[in-house]
VOBA-1610 file (N, C-alpha, C; in pm, whole numbers, padded with zeros to 5 digits, always signed):
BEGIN
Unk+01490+01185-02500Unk+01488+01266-02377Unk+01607+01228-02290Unk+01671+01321-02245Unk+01763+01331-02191Unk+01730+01289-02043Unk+01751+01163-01926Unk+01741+01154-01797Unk+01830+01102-01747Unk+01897+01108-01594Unk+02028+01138-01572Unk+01988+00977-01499Unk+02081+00896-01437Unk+02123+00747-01330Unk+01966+00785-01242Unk+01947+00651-01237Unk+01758+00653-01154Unk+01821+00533-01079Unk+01843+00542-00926Unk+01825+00436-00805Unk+01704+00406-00760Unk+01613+00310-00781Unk+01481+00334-00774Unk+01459+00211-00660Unk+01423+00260-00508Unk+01408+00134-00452Unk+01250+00119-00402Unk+01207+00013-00404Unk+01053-00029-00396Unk+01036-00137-00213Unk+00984-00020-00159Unk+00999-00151-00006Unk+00817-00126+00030Unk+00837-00277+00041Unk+00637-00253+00103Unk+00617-00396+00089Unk+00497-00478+00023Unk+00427-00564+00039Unk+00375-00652-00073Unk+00325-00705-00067Unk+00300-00830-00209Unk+00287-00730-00317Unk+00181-00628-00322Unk+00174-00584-00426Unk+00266-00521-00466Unk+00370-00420-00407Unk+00508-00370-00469Unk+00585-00528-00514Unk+00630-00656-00481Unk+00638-00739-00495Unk+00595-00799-00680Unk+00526-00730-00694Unk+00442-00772-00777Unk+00335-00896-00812Unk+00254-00927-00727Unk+00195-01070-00698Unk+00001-01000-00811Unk+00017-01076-00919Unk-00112-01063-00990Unk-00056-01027-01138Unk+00064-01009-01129Unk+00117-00981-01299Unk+00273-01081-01276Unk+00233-01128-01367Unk+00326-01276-01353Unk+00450-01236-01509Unk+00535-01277-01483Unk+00620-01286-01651Unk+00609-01432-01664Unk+00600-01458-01812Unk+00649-01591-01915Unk+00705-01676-01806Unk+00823-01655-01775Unk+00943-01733-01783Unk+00926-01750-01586Unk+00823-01665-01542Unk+00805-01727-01387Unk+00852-01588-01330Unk+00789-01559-01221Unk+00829-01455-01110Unk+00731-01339-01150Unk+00725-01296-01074Unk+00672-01169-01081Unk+00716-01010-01144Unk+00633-00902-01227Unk+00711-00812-01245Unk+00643-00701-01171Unk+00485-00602-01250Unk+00462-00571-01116Unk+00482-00389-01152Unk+00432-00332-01070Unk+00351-00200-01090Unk+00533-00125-01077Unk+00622-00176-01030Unk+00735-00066-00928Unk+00833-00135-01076Unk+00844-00215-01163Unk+00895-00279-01246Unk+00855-00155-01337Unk+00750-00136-01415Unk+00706-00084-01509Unk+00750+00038-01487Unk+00713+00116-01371Unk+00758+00234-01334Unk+00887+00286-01350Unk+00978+00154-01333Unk+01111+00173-01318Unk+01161+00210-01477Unk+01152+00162-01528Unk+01149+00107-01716Unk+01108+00233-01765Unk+00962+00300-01719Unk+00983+00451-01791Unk+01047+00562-01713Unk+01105+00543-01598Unk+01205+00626-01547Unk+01365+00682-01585Unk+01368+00557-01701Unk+01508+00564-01736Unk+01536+00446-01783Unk+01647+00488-01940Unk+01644+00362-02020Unk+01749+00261-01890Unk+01759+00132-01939Unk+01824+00042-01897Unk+01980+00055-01851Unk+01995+00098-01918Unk+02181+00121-01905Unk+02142+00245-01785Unk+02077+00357-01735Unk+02091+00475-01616Unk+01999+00349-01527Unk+01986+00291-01517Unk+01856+00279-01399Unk+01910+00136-01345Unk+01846+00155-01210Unk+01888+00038-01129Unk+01783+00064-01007Unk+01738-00094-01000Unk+01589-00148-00967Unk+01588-00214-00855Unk+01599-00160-00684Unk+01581-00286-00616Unk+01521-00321-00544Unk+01397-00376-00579Unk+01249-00454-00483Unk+01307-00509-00354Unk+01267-00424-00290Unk+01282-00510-00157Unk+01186-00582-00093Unk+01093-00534-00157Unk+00923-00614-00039Unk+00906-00727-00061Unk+00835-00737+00014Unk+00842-00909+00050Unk+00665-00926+00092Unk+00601-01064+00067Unk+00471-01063+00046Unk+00444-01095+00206Unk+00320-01029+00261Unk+00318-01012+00352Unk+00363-00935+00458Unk+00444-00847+00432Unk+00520-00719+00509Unk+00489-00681+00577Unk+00449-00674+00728Unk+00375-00530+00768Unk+00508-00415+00810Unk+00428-00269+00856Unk+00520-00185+00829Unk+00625-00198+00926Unk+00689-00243+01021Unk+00800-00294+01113Unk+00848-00367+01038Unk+00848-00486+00908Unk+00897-00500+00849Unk+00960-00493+00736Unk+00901-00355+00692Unk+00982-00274+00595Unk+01090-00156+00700Unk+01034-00132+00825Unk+01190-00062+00897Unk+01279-00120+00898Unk+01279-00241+00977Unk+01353-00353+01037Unk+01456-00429+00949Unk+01402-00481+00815Unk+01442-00505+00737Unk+01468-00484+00550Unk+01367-00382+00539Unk+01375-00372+00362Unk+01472-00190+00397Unk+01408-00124+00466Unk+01477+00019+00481Unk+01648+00019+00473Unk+01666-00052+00596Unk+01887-00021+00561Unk+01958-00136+00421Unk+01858-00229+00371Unk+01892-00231+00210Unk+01870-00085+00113Unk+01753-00080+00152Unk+01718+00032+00061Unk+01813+00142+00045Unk+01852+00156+00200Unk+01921+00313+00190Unk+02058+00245+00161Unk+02133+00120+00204Unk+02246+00132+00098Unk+02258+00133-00052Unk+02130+00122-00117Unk+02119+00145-00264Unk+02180+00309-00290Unk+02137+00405-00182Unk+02109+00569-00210Unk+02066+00556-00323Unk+01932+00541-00304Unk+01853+00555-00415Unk+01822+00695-00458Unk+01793+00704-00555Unk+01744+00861-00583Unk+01556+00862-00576Unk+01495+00743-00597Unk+01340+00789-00561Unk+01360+00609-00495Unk+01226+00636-00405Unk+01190+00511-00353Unk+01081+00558-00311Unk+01022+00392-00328Unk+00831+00390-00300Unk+00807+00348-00121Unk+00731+00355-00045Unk+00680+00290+00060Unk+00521+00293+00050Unk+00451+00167+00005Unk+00354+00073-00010Unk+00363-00029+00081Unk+00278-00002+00206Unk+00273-00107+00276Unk+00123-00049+00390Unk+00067-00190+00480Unk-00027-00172+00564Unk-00115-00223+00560Unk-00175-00299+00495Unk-00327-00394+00413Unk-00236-00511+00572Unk-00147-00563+00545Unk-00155-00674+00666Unk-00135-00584+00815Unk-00104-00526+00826Unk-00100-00436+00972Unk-00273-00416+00991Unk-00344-00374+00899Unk-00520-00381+00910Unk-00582-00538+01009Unk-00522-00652+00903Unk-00559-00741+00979Unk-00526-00833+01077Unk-00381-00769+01152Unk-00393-00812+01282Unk-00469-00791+01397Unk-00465-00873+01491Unk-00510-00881+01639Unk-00486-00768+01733Unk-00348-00732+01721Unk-00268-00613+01809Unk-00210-00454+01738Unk-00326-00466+01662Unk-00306-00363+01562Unk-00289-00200+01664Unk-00184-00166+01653Unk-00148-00002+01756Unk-00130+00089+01656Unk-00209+00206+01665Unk-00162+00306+01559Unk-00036+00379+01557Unk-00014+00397+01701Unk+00072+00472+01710Unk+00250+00422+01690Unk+00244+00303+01695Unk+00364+00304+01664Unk+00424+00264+01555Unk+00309+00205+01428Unk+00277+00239+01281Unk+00295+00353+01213Unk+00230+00461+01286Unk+00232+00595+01237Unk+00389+00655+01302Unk+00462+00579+01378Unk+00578+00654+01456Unk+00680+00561+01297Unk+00658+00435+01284Unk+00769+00401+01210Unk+00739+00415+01031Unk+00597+00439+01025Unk+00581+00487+00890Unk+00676+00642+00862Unk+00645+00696+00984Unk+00753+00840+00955Unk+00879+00813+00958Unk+00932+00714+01007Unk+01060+00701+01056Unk+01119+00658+00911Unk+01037+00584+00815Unk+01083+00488+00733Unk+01085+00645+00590Unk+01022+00756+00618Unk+00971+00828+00508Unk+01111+00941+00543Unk+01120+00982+00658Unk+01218+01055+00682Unk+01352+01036+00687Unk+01370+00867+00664Unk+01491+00827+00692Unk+01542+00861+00458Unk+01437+00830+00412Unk+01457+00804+00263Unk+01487+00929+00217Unk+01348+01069+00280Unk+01404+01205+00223Unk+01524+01225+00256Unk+01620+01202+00404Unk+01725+01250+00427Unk+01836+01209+00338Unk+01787+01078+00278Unk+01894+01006+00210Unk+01953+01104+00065Unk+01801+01176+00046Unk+01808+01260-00126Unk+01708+01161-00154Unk+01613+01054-00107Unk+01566+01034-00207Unk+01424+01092-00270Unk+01360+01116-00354Unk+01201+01138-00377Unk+01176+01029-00349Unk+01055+01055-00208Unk+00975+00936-00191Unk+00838+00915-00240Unk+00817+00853-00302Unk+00654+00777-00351Unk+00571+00693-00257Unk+00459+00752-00214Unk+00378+00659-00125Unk+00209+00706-00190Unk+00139+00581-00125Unk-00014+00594-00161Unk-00079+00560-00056Unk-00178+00596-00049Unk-00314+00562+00109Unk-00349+00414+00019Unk-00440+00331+00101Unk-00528+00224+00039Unk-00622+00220+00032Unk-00684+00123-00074Unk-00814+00148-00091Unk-00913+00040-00015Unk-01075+00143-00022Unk-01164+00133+00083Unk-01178-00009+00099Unk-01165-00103+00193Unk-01215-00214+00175Unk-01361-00308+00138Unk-01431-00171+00184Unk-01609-00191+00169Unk-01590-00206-00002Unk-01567-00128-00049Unk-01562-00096-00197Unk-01474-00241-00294Unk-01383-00294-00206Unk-01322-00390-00265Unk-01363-00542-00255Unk-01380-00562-00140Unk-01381-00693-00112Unk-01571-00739-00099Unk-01633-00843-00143Unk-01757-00876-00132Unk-01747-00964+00019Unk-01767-00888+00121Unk-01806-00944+00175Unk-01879-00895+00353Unk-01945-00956+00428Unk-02045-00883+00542Unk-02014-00753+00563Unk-02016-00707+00608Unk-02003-00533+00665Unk-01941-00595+00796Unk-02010-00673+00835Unk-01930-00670+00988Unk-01777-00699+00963Unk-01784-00747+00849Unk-01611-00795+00840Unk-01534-00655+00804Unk-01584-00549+00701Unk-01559-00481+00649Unk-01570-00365+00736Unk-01640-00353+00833Unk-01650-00190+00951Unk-01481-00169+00982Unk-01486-00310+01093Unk-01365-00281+01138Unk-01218-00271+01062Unk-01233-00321+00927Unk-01076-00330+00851Unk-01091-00154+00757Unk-01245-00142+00755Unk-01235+00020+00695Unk-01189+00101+00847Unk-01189+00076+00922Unk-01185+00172+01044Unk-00995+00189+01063Unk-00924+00067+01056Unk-00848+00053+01048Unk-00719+00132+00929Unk-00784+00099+00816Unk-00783+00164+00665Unk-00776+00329+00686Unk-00881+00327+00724Unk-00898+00483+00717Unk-00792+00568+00814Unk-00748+00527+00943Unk-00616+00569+01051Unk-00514+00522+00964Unk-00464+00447+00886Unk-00338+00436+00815Unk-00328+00508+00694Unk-00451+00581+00636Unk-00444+00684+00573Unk-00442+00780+00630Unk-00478+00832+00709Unk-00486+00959+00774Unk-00362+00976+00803Unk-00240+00893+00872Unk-00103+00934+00905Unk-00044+00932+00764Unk-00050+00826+00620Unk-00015+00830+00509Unk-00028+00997+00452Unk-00143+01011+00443Unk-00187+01180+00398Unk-00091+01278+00462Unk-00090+01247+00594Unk-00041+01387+00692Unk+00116+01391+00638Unk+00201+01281+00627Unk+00350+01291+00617Unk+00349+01276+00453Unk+00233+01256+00362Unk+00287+01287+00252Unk+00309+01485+00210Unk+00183+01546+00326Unk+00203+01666+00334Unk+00293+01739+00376Unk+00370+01665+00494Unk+00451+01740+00541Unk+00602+01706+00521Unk+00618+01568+00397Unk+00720+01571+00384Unk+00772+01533+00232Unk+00622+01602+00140Unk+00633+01624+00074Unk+00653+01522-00087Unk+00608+01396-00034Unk+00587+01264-00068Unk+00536+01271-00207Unk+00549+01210-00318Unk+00481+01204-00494Unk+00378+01095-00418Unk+00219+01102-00364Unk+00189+01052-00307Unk-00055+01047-00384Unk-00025+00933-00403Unk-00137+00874-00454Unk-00279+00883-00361Unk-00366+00912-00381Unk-00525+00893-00337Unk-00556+00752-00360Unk-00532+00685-00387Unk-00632+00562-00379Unk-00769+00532-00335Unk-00760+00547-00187Unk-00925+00523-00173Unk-00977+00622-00195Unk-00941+00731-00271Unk-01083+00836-00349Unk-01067+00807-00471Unk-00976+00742-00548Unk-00994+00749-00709Unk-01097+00626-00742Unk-01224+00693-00814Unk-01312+00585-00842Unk-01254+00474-00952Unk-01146+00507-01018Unk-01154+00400-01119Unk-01007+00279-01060Unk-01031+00300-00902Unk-00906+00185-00834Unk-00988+00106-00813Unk-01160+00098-00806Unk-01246-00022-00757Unk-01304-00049-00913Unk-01264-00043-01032Unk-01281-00131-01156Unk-01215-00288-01128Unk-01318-00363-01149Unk-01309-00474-01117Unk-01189-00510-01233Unk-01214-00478-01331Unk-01023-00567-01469Unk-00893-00484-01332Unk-00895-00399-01283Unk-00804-00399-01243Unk-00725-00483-01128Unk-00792-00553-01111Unk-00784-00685-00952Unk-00760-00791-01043Unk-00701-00887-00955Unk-00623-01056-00980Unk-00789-01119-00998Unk-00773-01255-00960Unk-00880-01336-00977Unk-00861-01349-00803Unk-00777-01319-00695Unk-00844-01330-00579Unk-00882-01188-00514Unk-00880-01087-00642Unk-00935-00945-00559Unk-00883-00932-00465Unk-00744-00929-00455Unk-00659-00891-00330Unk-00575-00781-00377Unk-00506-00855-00551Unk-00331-00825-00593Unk-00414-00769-00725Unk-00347-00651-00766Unk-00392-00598-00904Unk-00360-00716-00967Unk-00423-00667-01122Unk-00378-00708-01250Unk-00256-00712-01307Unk-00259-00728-01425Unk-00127-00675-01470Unk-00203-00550-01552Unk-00332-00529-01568Unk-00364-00433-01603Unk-00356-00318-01460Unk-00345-00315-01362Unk-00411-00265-01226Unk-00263-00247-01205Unk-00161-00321-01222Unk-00045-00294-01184Unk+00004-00149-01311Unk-00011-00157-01433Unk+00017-00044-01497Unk-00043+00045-01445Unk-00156+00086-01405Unk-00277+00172-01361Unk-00182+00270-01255Unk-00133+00180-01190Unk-00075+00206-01063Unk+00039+00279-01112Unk+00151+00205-01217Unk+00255+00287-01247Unk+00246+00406-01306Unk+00092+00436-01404Unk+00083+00539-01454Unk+00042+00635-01352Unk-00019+00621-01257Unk-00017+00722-01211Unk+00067+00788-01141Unk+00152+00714-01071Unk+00286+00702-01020Unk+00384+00817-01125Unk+00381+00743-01212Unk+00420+00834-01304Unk+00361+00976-01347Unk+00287+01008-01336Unk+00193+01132-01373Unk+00186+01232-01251Unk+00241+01128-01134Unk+00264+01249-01041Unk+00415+01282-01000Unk+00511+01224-01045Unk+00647+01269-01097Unk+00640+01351-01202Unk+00579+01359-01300Unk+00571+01435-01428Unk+00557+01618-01328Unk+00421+01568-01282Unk+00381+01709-01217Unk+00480+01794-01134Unk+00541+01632-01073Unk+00702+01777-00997Unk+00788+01839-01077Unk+00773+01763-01169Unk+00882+01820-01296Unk+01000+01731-01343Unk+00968+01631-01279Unk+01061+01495-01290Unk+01080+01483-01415Unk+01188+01447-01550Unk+01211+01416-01607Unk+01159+01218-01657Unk+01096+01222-01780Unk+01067+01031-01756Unk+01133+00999-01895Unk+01141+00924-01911Unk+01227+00806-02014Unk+01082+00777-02109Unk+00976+00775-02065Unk+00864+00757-02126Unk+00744+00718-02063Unk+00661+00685-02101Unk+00522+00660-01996Unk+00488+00507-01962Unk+00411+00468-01875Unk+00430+00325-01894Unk+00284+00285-01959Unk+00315+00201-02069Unk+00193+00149-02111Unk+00075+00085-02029Unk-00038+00162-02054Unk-00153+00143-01997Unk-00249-00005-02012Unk-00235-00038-02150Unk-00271-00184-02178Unk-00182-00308-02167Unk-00255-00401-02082Unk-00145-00520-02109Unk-00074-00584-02226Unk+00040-00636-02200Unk+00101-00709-02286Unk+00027-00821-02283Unk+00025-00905-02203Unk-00066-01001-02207Unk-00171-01058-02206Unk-00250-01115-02319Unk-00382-01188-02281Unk-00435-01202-02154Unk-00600-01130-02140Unk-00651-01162-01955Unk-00638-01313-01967Unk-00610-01347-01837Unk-00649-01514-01828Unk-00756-01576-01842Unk-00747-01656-01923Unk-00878-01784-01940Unk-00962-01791-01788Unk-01086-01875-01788Unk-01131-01932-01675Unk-01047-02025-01648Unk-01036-02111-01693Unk-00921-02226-01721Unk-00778-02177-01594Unk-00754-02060-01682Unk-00614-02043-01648Unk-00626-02006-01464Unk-00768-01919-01453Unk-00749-01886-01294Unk-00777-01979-01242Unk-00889-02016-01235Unk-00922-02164-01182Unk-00735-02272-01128Unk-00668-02255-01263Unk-00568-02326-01232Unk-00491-02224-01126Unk-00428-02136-01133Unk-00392-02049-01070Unk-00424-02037-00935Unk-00594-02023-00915Unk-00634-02061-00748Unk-00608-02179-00681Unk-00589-02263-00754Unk-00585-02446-00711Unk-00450-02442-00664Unk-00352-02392-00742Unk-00200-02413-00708Unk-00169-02307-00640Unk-00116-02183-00728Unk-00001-02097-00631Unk-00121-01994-00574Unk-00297-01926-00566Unk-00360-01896-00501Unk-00379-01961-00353Unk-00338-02120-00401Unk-00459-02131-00279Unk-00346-02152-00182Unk-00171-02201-00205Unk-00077-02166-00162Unk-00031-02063-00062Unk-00059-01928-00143Unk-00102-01768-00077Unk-00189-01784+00013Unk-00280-01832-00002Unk-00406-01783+00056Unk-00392-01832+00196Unk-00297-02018+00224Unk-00265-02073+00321Unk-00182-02027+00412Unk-00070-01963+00343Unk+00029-01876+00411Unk-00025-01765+00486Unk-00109-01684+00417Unk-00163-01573+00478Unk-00264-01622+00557Unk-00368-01715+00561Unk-00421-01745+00672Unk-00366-01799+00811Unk-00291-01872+00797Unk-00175-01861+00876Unk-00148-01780+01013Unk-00096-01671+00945Unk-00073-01523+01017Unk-00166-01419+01034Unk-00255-01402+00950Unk-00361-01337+00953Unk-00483-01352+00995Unk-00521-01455+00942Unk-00656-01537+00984Unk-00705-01497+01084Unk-00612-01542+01214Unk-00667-01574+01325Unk-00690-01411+01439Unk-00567-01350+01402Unk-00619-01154+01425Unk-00748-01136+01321Unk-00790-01145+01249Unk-00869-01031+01150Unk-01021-01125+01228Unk-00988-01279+01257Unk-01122-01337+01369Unk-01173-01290+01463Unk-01032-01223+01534Unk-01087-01190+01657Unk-01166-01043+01633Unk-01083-00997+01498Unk-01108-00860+01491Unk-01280-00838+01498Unk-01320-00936+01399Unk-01445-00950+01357Unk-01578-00952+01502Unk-01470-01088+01573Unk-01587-01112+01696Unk-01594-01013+01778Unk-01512-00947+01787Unk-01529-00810+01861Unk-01599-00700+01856Unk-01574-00673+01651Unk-01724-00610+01653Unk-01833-00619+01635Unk-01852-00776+01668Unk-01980-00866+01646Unk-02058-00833+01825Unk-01969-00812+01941Unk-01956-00829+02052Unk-02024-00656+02071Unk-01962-00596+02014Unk-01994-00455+02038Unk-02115-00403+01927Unk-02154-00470+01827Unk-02256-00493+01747Unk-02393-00507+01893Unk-02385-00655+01892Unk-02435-00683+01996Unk-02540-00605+02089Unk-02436-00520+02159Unk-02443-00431+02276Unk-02510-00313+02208Unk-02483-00251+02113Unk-02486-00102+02053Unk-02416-00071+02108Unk-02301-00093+02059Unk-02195-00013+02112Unk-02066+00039+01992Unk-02111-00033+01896Unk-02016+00026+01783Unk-01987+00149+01814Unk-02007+00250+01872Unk-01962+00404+01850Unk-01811+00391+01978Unk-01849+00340+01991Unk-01727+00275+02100Unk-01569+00260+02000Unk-01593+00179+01924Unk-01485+00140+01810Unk-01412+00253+01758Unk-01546+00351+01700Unk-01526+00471+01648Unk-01504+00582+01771Unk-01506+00596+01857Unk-01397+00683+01929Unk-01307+00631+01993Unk-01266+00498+02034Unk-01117+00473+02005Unk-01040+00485+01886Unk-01080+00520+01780Unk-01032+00600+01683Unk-00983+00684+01686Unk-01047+00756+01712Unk-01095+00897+01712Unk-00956+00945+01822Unk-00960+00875+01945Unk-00864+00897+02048Unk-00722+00851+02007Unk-00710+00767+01917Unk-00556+00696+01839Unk-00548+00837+01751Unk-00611+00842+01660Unk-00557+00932+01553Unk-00561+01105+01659Unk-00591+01156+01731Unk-00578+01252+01789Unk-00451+01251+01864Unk-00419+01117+01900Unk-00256+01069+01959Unk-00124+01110+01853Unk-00191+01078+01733Unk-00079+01103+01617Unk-00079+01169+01534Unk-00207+01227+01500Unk-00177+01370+01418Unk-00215+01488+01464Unk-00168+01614+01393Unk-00233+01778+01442Unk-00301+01758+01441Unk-00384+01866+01530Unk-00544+01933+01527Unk-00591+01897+01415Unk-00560+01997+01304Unk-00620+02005+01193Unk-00666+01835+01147Unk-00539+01769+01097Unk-00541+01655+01031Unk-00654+01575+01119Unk-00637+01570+01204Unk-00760+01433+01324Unk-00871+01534+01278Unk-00921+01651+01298Unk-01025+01703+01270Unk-01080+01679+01146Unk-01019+01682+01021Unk-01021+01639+00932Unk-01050+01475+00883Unk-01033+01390+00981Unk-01021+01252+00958Unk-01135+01174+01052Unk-01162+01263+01151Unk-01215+01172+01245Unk-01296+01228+01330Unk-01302+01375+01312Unk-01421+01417+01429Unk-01343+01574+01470Unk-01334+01590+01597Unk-01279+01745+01657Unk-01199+01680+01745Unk-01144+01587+01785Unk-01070+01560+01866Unk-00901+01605+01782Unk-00824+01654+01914Unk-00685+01695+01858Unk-00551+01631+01924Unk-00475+01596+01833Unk-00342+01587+01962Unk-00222+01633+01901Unk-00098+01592+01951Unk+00052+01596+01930Unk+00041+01506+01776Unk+00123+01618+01726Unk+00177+01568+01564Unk+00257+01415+01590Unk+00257+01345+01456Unk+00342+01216+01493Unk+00469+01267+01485Unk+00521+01180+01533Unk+00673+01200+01582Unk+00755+01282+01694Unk+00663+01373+01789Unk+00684+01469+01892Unk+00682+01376+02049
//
């Protein structure tokens, strides 16, 4: 098959990063790796990860975007927002102002952009509801602006939290955070399957089964002890202590009966940043000014 030079740039967060599919020889390869590989043989294609683990989306503007765009890439991904969920000072609106900024800056470039919503956290993670209300509440406003600008600007752009087979447990690491290396193909194939549909030309598909043996108990066990529990320190760190407060707050408004409280400051953010339609669609009848106006 005939496919012409592929600039393929990947800016977002551990998981574009590739953190849960490891190579032999050390480092990570990773869902935007695989993708790249059936986009175009080796000699047309050129690959450059910019994300960085832990990202939130100001730091894919700030810093992965004017790499990216000196690549002039011809497609690039934006995967990012799981850490913007669990801060303290979490603002929609100016998430949803630089998520557009970062999507419109790539179409202008020529490039096809690739983006995906995330998935439900209730559905992923085992653990209280009280922890899980507020990071789905959160989840669900960073999809709702994800959805709206993949519509309106026309984005090769993934469902996640509706595809039932993204909460198959083989597809998650051993800390159920970072796909597999099976979960990371998952990801490229579909990635791929919705380039196919524009009419994109591919080099080939990316294999669906791993190359590699799942890991032993042995092997995660080792894995959590060293470079897991490593991660896990770093990110508590920075995270920890927002996603605490997040919690006591709606432990506070639990409390009271007042949870519906939570849910129409919602309701009032996402009516701030998307059309009528879209907030109606996401969150109730409340309407406002499109993002970016």
């Amino acid at each position: 098959m005939s496919v012409g030079p592929v600039r393929f740039a990947a800016l977002g967060d551990s998981v574009t990063v590739g953190l849960g599919d490891p190579l032999p020889q050390g480092g990570w390869r990773g869902w935007a790796a695989l993708l790249a590989e059936a986009m175009a043989p080796a000699g047309s294609l050129e690959l450059g990860n910019f994300a960085r683990s832990g990202a939130l989306v100001e730091d894919v503007v700030s810093e992965q975007l004017p790499r990216a765009l000196a690549q002039r890439p011809s497609h690039a991904s934006v995967l990012v927002g799981v850490n913007d969920t669990l801060r303290g000072d979490f603002e929609l609106a100016p998430i949803a102002a630089r998520l557009e900024e970062t999507v419109v800056a790539l179409r202008r470039s020529g490039a096809m952009v690739l983006t995906a919503n995330l998935p439900d956290p209730g559905r992923m993670l085992k653990v209280p509801a009280i922890v899980c209300r507020p990071l789905a509440r959160r989840v669900q406003a960073i999809n709702a602006v994800f959805d709206h600008l993949a519509a309106v600007h026309g984005t090769v752009h993934l469902d996640l939290a509706g595809h039932p087979a993204v909460y198959d447990p083989e597809l998650w690491g051993v800390d159920r955070i970072h796909p597999s290396e099976r979960g990371h193909r998952f990801l490229a194939g579909l990635f791929a399957a919705g380039l196919a549909e524009r009419g994109v030309p591919l080099w080939s598909r990316p294999d669906p089964l791993p190359s590699n043996p799942p890991p032993s108990a042995w092997a995660q066990a080792y894995w959590l002890a060293t470079k897991g529990t490593g991660w896990v320190f770093r990110r508590s760190l920075d995270l920890l202590p927002g996603l605490t407060r997040l919690v006591l707050a709606e432990a506070w408004h639990e409390i009271r009966d007042q949870t519906a409280r939570l849910d129409d400051r919602l309701r009032s953010e996402l009516a701030q940043v998307l059309p009528c339609g879209q907030a109606e669609r996401h969150s109730g009848e409340l309407c406002g000014e499109p993002v970016g106006t």
